[in-house]
N, C-alpha and C positions, 0 to 999 in steps of 0.2 A: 399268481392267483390260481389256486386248485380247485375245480368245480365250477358250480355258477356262482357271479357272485350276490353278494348278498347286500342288503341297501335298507340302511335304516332310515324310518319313517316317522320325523317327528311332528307332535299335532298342531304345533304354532301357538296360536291365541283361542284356548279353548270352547269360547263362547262366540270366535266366529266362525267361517267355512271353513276350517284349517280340518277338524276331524271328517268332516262330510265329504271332502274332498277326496283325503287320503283311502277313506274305502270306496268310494267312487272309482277311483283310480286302478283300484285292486286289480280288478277284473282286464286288464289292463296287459296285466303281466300274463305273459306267456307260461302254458306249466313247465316245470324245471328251467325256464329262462334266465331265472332270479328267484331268490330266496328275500322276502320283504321280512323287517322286523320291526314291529310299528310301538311307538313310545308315546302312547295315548294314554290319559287317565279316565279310570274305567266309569266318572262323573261323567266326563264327556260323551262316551259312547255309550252313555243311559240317557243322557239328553238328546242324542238323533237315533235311537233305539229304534225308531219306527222306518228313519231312513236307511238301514243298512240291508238287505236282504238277507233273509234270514238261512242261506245256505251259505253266506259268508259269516257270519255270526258264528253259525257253529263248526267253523274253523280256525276260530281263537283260541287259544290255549294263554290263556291270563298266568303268567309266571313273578312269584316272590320277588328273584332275583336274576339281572341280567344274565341273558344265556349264553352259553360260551358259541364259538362257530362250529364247532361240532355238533351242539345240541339242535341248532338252526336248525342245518342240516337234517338231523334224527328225527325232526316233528315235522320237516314235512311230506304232505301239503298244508298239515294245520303251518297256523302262522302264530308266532309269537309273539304275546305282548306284556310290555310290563307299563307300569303304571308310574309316574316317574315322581308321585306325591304320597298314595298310599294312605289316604284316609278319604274318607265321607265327606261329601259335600254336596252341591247342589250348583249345578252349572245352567244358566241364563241364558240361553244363546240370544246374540245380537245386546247382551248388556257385559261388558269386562269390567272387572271389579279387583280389586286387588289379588284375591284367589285366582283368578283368570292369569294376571300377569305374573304371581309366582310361579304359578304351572308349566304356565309357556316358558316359563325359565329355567323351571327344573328342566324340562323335558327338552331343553333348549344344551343344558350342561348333561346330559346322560348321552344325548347322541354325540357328541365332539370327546365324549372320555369312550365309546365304544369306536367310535373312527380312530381318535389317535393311539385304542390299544391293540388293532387290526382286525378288531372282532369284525365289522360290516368294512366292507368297500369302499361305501360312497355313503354322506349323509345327505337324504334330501331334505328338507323342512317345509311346511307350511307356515304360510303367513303370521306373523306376531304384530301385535301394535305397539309402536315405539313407542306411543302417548301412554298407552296403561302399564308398561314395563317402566318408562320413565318415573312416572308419579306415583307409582307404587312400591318399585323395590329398586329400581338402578336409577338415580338421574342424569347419571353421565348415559345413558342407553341412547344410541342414537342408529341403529339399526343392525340386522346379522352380522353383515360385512365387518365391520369394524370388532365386533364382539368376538368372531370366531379368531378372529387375527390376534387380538390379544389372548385369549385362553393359549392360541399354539408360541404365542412367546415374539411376535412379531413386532415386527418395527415399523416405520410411519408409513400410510397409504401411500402406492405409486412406486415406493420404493422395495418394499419387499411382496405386496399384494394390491391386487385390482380388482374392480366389481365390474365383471364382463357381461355381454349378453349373446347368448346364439339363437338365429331366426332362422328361416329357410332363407338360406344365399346372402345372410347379413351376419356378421359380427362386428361388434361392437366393445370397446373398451371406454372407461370412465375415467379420464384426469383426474376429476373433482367428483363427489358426489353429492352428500347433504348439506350444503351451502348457501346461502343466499346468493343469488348470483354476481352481486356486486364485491363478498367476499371474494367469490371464485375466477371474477376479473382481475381483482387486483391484487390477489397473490398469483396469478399467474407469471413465471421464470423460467428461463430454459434450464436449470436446473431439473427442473419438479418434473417438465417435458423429457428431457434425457432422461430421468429413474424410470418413468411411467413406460418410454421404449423400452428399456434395458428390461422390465420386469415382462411387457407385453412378451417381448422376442424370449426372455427365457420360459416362459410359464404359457405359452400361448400355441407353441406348437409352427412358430414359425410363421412363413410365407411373408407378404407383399402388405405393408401397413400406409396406409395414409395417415395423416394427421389434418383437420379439421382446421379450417382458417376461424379465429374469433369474428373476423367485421364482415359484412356484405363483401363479396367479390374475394375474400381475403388479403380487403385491406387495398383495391385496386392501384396497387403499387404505392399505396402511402396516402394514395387521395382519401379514403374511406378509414382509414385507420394505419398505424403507425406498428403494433404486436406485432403483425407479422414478421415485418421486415427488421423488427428490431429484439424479438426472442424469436418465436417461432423459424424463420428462415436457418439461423443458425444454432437452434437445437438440432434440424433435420439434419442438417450437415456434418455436425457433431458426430451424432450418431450413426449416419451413413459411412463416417470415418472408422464408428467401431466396430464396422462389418454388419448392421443392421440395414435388412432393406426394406428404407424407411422414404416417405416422400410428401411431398406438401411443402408450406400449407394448401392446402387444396380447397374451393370454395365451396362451403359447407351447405350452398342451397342445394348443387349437381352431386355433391363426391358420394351422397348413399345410394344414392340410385348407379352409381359410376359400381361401385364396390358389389350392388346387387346383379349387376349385369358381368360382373368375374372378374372386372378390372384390380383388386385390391382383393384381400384376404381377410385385413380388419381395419379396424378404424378406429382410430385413436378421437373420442369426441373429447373438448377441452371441459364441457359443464354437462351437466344431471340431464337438464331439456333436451339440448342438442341431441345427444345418443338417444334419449329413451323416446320421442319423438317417432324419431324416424325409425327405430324397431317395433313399438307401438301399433303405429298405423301401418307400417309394413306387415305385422304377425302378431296382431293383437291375441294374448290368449294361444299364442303356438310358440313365444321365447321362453328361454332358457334363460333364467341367471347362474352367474359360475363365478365363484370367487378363484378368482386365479392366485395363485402362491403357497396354498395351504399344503401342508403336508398332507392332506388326505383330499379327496373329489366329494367336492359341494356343491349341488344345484337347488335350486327353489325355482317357484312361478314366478312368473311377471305382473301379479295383481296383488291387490290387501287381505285383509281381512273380509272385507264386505259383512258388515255386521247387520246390514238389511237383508240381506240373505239368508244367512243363519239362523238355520233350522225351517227355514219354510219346504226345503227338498227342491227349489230351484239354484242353487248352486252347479254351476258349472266343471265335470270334475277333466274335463278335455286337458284344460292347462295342465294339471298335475299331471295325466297321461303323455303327452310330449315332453314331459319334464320326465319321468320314467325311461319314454325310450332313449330320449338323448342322453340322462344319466349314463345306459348301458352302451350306446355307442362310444363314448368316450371312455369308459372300461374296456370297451375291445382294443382301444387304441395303445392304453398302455401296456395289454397283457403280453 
């Protein structure tokens, strides 16, 4: 990477806090820090027209067609933006409508063809609603994570990518995500626990992983539950065999708080709750989501749409700003 880099900024769910956010956030960036390139449709940022300050406003430079990274570069400090639909409409905030979910989708498919053609960095996104992407234009849609994975050609979750999360002094990794919980019991296998290490330890940057006990105590040696001792103990070991340093099951009332005090690096949670939970309440509004596996660096917030929100001007745009910097901490790390 030569120069700053550059991070495109897609608007999510146009009718909820996703464009509010993203120029909230603006201000955010450092000059010359990074170079933003924001994939808004210019409906949207006519519907919170009143919330944008008007000395960011006029440093939009509205572009036809994607910019190359040289041209980035060339405009600023203006910032560019393209519009990822290109026609007229009329955007609702806090009502998504089908226009709403194709939008999010274009602009959802323009930022993954300029990440995987090197043009930006890292792609951040705002939030989309899986409901109105669902019933409107995708039904298999069932959230980024899985979407961006297929666009890059990827194979089944866990094994080739993970939906992670980083909080101050917490990371966190996802066995299972959008699951019913009692699915995500009872396909649990040490199969599925060894890919999900294998892909942590490659994609993850290393260090010291716990893995998360399913039952109270983890299983207090069989009294409380049987998983442990009869997958979980011997995935650990598995994979401890294949040079990962890996450990548990560990009791998943003490092991985040264990993990936030430096004992552990990440934490392999087994279901959705478990992980998001405890980084939640640990840094609500200061985590990071990070699809670990992708061929390019993807982060988003830790919150929805908030369609109660949208467009009142009390949206919160703090999350998408430590979503920014930690974007860029993690660009220094590969450069």
């Amino acid at each position: 990477m030569t120069g700053p880099p550059v991070l495109a900024l897609t608007q999510g769910d146009p009718a909820g806090v996703g464009p509010e956010v993203v120029f909230g956030a603006l201000s955010s960036l450092a000059p010359g820090g990074a170079l933003p390139l924001l994939v808004v449709e210019e409906a949207a940022v006519t519907a919170i027209r009143h919330l944008v300050p008007p000395a960011l406003r006029e440093r939009l430079r509205w572009l036809a067609e994607p910019p190359s990274r040289e041209e980035i570069a060339r405009l600023a400090p203006a910032i560019p933006v393209v519009d990822p639909v290109r026609r007229p409409r009329r955007v609702v905030p806090g009502r998504s409508g089908p226009e709403d979910a194709h939008g999010a989708l274009a602009a959802l498919d323009l930022g993954i063809a300029l990440a995987r053609a090197g043009t930006v960095d890292a792609l951040v996104t705002a939030p989309v609603s899986k409901a109105s992407i669902a019933a409107h234009c995708r039904p298999d849609f069932v959230g980024h994570t899985d979407y961006l994975a297929a666009a890059c050609g990827l194979g089944s979750y866990g094994r080739d990518y993970l939906m992670a999360f980083l909080a101050p002094g917490l990371r966190v990794a996802l066995l299972t995500v959008h699951q019913p919980l009692a699915e995500a019991v009872a396909a649990l296998d040490g199969e599925s626990v060894g890919a999900a290490l294998a892909c942590l330890w490659r994609h993850g940057g290393g260090g010291r992983i716990a893995v998360a006990g399913l039952n109270p105590h983890a299983g207090e040696g069989g009294l409380l539950g049987r998983e442990e001792e009869a997958i979980l103990a011997p995935a650990v070991a598995a994979a401890r065999g294949r040079g990962i340093d890996v450990y548990g099951p560990e009791s998943a009332d003490s092991l985040f708080a264990r993990a936030r005090q430096g004992e552990f690096d990440w934490v392999l949670a087994l279901y959705h709750d478990q992980g998001l939970i405890a980084v939640k309440t640990a840094a609500f509004g200061r985590a990071t989501n990070w699809t670990l596996g992708l061929p390019f660096l993807r982060t988003s917030v830790d919150h929805g749409t908030a369609f109660a929100l949208a467009g009142t001007g009390r949206a919160d745009a703090a999350p998408m700003a430590a979503v920014l910097a930690t974007t860029l901490e993690l660009l220094a790390t590969r450069a």
